[in-house]
Structures are given as structure tokens and as C-alpha cells.
Backbone and ligand atoms as CSV (ligand in chain L), in Angstrom:
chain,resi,resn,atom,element,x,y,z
A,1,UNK,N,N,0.841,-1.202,0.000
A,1,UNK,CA,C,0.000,0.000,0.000
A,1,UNK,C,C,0.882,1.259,0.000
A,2,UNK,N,N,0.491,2.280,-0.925
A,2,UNK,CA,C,1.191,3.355,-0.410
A,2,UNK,C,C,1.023,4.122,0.408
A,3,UNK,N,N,2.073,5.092,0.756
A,3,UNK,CA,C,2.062,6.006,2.130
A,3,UNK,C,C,2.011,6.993,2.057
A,4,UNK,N,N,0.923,7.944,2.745
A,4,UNK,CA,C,1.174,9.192,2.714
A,4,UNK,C,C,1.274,10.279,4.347
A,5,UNK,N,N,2.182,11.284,4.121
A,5,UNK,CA,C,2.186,12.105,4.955
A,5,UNK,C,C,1.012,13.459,5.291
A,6,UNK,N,N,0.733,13.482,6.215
A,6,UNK,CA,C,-0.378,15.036,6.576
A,6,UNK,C,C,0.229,15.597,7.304
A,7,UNK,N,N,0.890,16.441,7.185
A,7,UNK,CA,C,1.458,17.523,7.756
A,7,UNK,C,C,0.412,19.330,8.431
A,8,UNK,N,N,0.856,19.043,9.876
A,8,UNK,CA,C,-0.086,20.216,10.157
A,8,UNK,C,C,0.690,20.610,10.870
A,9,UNK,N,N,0.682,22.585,10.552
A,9,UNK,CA,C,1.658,23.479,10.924
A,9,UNK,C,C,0.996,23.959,12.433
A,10,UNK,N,N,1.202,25.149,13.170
A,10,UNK,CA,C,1.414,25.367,14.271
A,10,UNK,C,C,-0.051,26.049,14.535
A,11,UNK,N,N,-0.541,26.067,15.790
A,11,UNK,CA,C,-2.040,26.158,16.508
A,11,UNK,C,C,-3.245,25.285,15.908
A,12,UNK,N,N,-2.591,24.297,14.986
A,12,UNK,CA,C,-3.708,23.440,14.256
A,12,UNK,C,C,-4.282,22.119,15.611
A,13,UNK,N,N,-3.051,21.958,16.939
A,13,UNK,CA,C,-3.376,21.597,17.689
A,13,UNK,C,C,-4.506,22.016,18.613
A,14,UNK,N,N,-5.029,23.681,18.353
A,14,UNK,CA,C,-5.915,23.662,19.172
A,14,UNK,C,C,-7.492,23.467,18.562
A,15,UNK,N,N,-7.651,23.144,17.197
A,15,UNK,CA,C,-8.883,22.891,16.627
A,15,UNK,C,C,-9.836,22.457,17.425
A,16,UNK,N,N,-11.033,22.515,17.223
A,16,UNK,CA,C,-12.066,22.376,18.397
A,16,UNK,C,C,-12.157,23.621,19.076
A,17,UNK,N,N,-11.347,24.074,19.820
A,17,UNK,CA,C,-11.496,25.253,20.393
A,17,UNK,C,C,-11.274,26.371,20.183
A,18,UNK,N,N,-10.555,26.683,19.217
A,18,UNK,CA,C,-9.713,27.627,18.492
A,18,UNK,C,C,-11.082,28.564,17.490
A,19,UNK,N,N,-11.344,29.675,17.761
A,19,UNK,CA,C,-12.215,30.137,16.885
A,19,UNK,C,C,-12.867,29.435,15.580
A,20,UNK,N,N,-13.970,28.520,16.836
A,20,UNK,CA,C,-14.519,27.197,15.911
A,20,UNK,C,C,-15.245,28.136,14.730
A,21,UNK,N,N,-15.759,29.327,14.857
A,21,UNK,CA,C,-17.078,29.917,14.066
A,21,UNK,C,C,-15.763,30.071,12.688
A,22,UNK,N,N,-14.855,30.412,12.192
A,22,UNK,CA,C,-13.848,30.181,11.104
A,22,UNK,C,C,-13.229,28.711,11.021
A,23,UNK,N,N,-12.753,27.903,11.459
A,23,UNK,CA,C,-12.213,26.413,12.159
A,23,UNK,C,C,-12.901,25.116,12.010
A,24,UNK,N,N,-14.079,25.193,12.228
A,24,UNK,CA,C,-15.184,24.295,12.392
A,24,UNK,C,C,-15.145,23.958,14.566
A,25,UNK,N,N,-15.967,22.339,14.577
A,25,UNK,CA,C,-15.746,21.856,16.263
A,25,UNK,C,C,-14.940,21.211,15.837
A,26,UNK,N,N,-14.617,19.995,14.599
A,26,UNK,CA,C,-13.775,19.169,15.051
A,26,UNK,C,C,-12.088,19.370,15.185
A,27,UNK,N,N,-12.145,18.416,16.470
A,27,UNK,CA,C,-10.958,18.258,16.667
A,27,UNK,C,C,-9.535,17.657,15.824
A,28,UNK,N,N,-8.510,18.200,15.753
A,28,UNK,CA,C,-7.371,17.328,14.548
A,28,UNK,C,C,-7.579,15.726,15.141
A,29,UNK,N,N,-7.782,15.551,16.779
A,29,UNK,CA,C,-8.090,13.806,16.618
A,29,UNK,C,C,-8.970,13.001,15.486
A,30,UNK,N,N,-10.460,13.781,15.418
A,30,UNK,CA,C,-11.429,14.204,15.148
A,30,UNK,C,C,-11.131,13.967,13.464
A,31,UNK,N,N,-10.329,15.074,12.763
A,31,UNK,CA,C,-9.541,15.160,11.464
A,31,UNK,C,C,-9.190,13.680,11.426
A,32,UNK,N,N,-7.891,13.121,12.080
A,32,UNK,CA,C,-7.430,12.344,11.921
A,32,UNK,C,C,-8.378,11.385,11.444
A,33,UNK,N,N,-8.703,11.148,12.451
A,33,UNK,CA,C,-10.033,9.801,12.217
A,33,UNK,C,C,-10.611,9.592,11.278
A,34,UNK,N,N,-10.512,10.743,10.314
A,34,UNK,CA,C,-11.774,10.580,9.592
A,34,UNK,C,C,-10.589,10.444,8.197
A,35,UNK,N,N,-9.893,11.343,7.956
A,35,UNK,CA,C,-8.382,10.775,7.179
A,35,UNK,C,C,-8.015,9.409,7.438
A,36,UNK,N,N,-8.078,8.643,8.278
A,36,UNK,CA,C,-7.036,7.199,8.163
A,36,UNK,C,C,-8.467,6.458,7.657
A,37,UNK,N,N,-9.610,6.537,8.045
A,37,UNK,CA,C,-10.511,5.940,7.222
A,37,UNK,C,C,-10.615,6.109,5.810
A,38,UNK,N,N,-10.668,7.116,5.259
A,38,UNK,CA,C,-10.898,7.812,3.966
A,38,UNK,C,C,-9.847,7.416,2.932
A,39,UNK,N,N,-8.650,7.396,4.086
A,39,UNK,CA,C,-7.287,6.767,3.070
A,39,UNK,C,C,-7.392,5.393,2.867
A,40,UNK,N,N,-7.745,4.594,3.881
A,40,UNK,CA,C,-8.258,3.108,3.755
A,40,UNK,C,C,-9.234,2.977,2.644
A,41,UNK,N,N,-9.962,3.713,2.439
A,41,UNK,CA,C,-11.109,3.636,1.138
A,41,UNK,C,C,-10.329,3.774,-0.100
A,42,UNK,N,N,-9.105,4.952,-0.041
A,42,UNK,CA,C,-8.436,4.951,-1.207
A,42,UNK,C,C,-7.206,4.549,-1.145
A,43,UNK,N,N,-6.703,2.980,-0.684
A,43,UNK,CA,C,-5.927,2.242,-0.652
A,43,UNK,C,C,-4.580,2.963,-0.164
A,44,UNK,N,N,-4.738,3.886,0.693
A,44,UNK,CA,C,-3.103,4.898,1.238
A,44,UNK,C,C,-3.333,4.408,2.690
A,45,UNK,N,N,-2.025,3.991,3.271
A,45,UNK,CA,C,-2.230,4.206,4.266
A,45,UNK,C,C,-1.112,6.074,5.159
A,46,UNK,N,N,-1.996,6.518,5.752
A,46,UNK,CA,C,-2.182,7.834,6.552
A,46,UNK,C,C,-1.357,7.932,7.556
A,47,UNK,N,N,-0.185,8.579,7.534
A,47,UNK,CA,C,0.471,9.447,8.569
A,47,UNK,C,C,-0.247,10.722,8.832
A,48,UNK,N,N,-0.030,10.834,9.973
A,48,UNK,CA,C,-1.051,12.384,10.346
A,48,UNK,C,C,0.438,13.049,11.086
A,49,UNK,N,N,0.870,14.136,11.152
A,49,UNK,CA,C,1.574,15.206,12.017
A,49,UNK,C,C,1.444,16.692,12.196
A,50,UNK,N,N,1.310,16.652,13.315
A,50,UNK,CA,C,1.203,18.117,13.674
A,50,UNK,C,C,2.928,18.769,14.575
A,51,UNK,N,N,2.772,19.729,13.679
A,51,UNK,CA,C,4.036,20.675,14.782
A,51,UNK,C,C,4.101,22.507,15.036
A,52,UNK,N,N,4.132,22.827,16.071
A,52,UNK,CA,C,3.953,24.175,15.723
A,52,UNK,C,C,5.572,24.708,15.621
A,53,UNK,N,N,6.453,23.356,15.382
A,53,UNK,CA,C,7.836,24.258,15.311
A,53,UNK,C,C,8.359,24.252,13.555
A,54,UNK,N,N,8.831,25.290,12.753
A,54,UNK,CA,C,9.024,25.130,11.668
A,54,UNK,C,C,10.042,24.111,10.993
A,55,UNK,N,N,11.361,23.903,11.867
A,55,UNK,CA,C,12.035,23.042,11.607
A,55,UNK,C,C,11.441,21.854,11.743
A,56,UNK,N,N,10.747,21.461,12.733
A,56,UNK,CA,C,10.522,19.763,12.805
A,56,UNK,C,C,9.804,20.301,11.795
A,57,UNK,N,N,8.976,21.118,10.853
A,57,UNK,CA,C,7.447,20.624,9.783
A,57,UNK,C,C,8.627,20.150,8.449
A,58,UNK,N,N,9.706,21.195,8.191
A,58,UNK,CA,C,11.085,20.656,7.108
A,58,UNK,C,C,11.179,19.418,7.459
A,59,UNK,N,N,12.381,19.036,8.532
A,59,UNK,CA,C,12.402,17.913,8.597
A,59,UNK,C,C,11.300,16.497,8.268
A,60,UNK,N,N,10.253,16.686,8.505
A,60,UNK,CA,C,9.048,15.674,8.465
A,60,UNK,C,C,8.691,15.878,6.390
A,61,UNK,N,N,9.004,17.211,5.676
A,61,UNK,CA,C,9.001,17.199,4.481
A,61,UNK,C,C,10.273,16.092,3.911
A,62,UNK,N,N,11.608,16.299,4.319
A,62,UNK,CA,C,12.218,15.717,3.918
A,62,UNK,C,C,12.626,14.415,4.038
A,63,UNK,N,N,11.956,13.839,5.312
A,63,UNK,CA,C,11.477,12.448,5.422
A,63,UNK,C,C,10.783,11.420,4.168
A,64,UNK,N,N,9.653,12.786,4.030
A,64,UNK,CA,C,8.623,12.088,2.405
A,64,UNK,C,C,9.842,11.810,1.706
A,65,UNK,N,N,11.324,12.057,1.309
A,65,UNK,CA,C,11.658,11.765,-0.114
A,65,UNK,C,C,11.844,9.596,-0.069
A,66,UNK,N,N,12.383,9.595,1.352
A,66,UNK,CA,C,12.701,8.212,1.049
A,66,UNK,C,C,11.328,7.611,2.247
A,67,UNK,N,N,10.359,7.816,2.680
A,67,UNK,CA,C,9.506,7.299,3.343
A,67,UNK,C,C,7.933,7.058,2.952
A,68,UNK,N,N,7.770,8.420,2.071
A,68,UNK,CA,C,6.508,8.319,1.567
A,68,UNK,C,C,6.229,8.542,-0.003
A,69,UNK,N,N,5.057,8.499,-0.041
A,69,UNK,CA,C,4.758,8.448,-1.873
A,69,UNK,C,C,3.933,9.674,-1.907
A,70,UNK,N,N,3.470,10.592,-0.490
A,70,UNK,CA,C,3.184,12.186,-1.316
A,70,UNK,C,C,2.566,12.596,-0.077
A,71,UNK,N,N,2.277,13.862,-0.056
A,71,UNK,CA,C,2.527,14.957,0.891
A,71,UNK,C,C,1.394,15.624,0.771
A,72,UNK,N,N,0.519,15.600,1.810
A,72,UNK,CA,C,-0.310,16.827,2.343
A,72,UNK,C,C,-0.383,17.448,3.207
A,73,UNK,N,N,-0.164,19.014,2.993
A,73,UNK,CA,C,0.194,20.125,3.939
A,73,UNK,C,C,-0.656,21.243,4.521
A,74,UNK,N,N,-1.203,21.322,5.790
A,74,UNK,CA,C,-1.770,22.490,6.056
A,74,UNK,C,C,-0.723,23.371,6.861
A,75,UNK,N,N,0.107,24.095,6.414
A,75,UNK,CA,C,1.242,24.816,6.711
A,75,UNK,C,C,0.807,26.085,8.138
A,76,UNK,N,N,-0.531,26.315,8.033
A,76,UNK,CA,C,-1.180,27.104,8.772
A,76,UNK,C,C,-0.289,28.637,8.682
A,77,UNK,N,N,-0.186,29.201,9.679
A,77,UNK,CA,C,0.154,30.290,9.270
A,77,UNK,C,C,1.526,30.545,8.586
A,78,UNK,N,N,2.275,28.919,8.554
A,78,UNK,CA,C,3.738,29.429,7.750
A,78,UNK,C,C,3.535,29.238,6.302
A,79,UNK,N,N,1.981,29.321,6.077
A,79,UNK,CA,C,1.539,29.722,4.293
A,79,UNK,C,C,2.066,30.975,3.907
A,80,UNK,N,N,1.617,31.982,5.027
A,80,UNK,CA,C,1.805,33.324,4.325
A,80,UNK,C,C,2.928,33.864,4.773
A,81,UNK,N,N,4.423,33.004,4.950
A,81,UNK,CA,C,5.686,33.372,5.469
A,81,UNK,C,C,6.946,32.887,5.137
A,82,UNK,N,N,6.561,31.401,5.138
A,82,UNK,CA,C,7.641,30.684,5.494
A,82,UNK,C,C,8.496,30.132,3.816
A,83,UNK,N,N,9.529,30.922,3.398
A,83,UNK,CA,C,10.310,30.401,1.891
A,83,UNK,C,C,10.986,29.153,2.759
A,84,UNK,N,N,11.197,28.962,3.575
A,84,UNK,CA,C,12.104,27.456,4.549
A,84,UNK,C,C,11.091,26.495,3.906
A,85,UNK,N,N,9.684,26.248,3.820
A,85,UNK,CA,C,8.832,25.423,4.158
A,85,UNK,C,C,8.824,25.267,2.488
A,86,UNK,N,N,8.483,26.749,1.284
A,86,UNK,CA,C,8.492,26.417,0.249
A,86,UNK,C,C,10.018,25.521,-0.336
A,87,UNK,N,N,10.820,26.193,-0.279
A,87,UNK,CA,C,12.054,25.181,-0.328
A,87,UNK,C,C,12.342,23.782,-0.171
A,88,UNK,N,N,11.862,23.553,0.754
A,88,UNK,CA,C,11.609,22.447,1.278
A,88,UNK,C,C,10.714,21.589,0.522
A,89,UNK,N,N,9.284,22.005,0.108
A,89,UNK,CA,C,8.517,21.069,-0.597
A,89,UNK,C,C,9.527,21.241,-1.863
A,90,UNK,N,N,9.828,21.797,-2.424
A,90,UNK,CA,C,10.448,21.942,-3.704
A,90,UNK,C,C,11.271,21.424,-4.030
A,91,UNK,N,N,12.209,20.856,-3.062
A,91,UNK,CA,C,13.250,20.048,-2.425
A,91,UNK,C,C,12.518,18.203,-3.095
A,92,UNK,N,N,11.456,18.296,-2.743
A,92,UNK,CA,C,10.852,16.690,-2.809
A,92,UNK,C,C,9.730,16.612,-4.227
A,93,UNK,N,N,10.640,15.317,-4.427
A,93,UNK,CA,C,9.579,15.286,-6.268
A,93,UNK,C,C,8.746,14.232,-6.024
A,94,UNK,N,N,7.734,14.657,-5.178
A,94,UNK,CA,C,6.277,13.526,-5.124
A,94,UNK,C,C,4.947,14.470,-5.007
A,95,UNK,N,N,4.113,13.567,-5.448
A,95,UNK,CA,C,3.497,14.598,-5.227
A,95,UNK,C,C,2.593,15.065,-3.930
A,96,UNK,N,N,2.476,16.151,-4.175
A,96,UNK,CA,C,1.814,17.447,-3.033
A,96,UNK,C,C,0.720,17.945,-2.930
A,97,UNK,N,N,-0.259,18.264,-1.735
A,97,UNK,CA,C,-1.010,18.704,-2.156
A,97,UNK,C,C,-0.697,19.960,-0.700
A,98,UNK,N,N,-1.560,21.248,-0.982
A,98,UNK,CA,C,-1.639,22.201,0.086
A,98,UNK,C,C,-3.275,22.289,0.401
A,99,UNK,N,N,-3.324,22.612,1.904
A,99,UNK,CA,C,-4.839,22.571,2.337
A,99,UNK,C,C,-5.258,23.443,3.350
A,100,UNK,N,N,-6.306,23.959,3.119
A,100,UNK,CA,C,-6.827,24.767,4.597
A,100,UNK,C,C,-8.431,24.888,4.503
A,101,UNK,N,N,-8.456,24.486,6.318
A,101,UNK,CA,C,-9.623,24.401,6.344
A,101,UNK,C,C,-10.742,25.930,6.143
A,102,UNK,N,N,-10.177,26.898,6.117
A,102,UNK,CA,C,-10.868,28.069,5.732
A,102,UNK,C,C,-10.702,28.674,4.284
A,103,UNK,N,N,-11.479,29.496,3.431
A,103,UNK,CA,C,-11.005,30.037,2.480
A,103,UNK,C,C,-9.786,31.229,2.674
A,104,UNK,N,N,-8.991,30.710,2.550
A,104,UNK,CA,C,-7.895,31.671,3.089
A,104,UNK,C,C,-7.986,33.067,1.492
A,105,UNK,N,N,-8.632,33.081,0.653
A,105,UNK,CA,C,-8.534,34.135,-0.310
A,105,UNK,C,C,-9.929,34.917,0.152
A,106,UNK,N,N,-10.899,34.620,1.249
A,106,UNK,CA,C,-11.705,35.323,1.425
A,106,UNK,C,C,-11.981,36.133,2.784
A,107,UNK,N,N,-10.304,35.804,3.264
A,107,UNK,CA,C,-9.935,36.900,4.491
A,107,UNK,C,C,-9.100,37.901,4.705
A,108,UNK,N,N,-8.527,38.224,5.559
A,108,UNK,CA,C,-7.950,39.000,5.598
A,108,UNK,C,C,-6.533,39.383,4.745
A,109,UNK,N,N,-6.328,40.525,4.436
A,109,UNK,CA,C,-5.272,40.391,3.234
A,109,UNK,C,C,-4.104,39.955,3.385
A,110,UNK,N,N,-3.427,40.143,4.442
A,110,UNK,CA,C,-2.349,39.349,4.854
A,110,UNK,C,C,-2.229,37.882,4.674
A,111,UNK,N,N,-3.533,37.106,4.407
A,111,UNK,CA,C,-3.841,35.283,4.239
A,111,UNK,C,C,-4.045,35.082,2.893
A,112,UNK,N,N,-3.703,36.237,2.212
A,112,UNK,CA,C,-4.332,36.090,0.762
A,112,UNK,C,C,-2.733,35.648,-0.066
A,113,UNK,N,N,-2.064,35.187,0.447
A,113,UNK,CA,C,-0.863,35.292,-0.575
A,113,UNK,C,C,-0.824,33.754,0.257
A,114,UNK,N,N,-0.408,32.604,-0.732
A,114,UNK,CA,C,0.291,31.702,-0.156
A,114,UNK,C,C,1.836,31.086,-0.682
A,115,UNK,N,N,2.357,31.704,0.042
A,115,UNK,CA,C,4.117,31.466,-0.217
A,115,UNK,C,C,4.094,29.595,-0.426
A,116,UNK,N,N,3.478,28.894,0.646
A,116,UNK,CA,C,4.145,27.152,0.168
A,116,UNK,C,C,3.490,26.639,-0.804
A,117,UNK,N,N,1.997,26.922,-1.242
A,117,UNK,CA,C,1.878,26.589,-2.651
A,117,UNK,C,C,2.736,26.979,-3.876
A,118,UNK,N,N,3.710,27.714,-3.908
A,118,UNK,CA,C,4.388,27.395,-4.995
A,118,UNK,C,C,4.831,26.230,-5.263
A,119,UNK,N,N,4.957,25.379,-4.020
A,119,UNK,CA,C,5.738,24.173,-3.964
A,119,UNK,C,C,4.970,23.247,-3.926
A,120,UNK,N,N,4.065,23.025,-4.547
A,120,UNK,CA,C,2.710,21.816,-4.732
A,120,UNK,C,C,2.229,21.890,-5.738
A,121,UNK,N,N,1.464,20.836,-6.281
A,121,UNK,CA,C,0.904,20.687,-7.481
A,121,UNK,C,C,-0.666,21.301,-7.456
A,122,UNK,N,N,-0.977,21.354,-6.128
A,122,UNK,CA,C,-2.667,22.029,-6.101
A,122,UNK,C,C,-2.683,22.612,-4.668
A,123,UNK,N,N,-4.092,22.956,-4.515
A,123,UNK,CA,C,-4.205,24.226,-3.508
A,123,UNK,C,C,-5.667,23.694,-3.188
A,124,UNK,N,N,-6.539,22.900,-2.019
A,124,UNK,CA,C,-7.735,22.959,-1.783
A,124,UNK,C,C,-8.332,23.894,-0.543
A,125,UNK,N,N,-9.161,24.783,-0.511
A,125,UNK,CA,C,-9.272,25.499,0.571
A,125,UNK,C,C,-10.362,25.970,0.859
A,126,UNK,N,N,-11.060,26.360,1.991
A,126,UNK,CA,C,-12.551,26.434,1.974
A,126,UNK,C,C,-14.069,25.371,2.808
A,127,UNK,N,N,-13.240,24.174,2.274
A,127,UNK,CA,C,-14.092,22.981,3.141
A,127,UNK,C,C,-14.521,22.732,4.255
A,128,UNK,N,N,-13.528,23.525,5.223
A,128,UNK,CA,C,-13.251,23.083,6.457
A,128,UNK,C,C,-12.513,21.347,6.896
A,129,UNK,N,N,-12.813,20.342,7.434
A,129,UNK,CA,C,-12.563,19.447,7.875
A,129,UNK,C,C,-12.337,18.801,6.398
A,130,UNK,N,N,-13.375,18.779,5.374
A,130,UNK,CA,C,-13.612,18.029,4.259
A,130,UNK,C,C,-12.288,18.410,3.410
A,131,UNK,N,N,-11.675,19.974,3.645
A,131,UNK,CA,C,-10.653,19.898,2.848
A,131,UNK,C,C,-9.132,18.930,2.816
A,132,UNK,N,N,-9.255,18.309,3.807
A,132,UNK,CA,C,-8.397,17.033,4.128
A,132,UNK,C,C,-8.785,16.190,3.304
A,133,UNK,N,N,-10.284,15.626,3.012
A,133,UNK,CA,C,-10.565,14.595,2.456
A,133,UNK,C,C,-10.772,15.079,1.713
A,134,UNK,N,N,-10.802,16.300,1.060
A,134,UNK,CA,C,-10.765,16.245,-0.554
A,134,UNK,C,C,-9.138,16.099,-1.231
A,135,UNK,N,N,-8.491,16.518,-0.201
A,135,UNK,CA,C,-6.831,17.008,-0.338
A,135,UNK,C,C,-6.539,14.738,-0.231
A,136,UNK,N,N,-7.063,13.972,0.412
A,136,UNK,CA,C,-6.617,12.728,0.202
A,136,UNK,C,C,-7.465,11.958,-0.992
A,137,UNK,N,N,-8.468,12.455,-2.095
A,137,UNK,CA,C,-9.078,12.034,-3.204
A,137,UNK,C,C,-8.012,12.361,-4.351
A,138,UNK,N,N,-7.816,13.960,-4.065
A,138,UNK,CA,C,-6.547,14.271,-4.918
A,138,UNK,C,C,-5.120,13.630,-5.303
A,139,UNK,N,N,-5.120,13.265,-4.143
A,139,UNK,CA,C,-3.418,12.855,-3.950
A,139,UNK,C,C,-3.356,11.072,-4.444
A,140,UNK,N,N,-4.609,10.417,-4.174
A,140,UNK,CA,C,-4.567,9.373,-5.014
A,140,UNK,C,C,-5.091,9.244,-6.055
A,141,UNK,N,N,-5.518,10.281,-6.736
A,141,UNK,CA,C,-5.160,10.247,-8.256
A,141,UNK,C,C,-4.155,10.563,-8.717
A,142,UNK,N,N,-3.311,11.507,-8.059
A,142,UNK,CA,C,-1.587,11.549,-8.709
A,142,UNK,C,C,-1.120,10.177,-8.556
A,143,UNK,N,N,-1.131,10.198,-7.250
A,143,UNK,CA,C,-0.013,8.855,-6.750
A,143,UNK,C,C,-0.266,7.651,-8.041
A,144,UNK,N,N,-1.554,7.308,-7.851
A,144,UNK,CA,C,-1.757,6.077,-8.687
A,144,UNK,C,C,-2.114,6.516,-10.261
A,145,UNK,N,N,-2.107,7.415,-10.310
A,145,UNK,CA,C,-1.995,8.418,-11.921
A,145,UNK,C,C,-3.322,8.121,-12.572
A,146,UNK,N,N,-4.914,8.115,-11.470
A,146,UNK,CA,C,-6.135,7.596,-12.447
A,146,UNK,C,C,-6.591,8.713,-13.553
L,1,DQA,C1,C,-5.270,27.847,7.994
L,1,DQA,C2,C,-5.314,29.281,7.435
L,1,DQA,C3,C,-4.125,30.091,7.936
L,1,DQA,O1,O,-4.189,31.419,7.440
L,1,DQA,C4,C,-4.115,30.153,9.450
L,1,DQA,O2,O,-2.954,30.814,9.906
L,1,DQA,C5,C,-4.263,28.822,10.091
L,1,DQA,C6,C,-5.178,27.845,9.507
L,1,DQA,C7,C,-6.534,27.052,7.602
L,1,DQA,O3,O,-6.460,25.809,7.652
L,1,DQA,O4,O,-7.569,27.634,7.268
L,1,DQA,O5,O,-3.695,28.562,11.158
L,1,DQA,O6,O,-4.149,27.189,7.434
């Protein structure tokens, strides 16, 4: 089976509580759960990680080159900052996807630019929770090239 990574950047640990009315209630456990099922439906099996430190989120990118078969990222706020993080995906030739659970082009202007999608093949955003599971429909149609 192949493997994939979910990468979640920093305060994504406090979901559920975290200004649910933008966020949604569920919790990243919550996320998780519903990702390792969803990937089981589409034959991946699901790493989930969260970090709010930028180096461990690199490091865990550069893991994917010899560990996994492709990469999904909610970078959280090191979307609209971090060239370390774009580098980094850019660094790894599998494929990528970027995700957020809010429409990040329909807030504030500072969220409107996303620096680590340069370094991915797509951008899902808006869904809330679902944008995970749309971000793991995506990624196994690259992986397995349907
Ligand atoms: C987010 C959007 C970012 O702008 C914000 O900093 C987050 C969450 C999202 O999933 O909607 O922490 O990545």
C-alpha cells in the first residue's frame, strides 16, 4: 500500500477550540479519524503530524523523499511566510497537495498570498474538515496516476 504524509503546521493543535465559528468543532483527533478511514477507502495508508515548530514541519518534508509516496500540507500560518517550508517542498519530487480548512482568499489580506503553494501541485481550501478529504481524493489520483 502506499504512504502518505499530513502535515499540520502550528495552533492546528488547538482545533475544536480555536475560533470554531472560522475552524469548524472538530478536533485534529477528530480530522485524523476521519483521514485514516478515507485513506483506507483509497488504498493509502495515513500518517497524520502536527508541529507548531518550523524546523521539525522541514524535517518531516524531507522524510517524504525516502519514506513516503506524497505529501499533504496544512502549513497554517507558515503559508503566508515561510520560503524554509516552500524550499523544502520543492526540495521533494512527489506529489503534493496544500490545504486549509478556511477560504484563506476570502480573508484577511495578509492570508491572501500563499508562499508554500508554490511548492505543490494544487491548492484545496474552503471545506473546512472536508478539505483534508478532498486534499486525500486528490493525492490518489496523482499517486496512482487515475
Ligand atoms: C489555515 C489558514 C491560515 O491562514 C491560518 O494561519 C491557520 C489555519 C486554515 O487551515 O484555514 O492557522 O491554514
Amino acid at each position: 500500500m502506499k504512504k502518505i504524509i499530513i502535515i499540520n503546521g502550528p495552533n492546528l493543535n488547538l482545533l475544536g477550540q480555536r475560533e470554531d465559528d472560522i475552524y469548524g468543532k472538530d478536533t485534529l483527533d477528530e480530522i485524523k479519524n476521519k483521514c485514516e478511514k478515507k485513506g483506507k477507502e483509497q488504498n493509502l495508508e495515513v500518517n497524520f503530524y502536527q508541529s507548531n515548530n518550523e524546523g521539525e514541519i522541514i524535517n518531516k518534508i524531507h522524510e517524504a523523499s525516502s519514506l513516503y509516496d506524497g505529501i499533504i500540507i496544512n502549513p497554517a500560518a507558515f503559508t503566508h511566510s515561510s520560503i524554509a517550508i516552500l524550499d523544502s517542498l520543492r526540495a521533494i519530487n512527489k506529489p503534493k497537495i496544500e490545504i486549509h480548512l478556511s477560504n484563506i482568499y476570502s480573508r484577511e489580506e495578509y492570508r491572501k498570498k500563499s508562499i508554500t503553494s508554490e511548492g505543490v501541485n494544487g491548492l484545496i481550501c474552503g471545506f473546512g474538515g472536508n478539505s483534508y478529504i478532498l486534499g486525500i481524493e486528490a493525492i490518489a489520483k496523482l499517486i496512482y496516476k487515475e
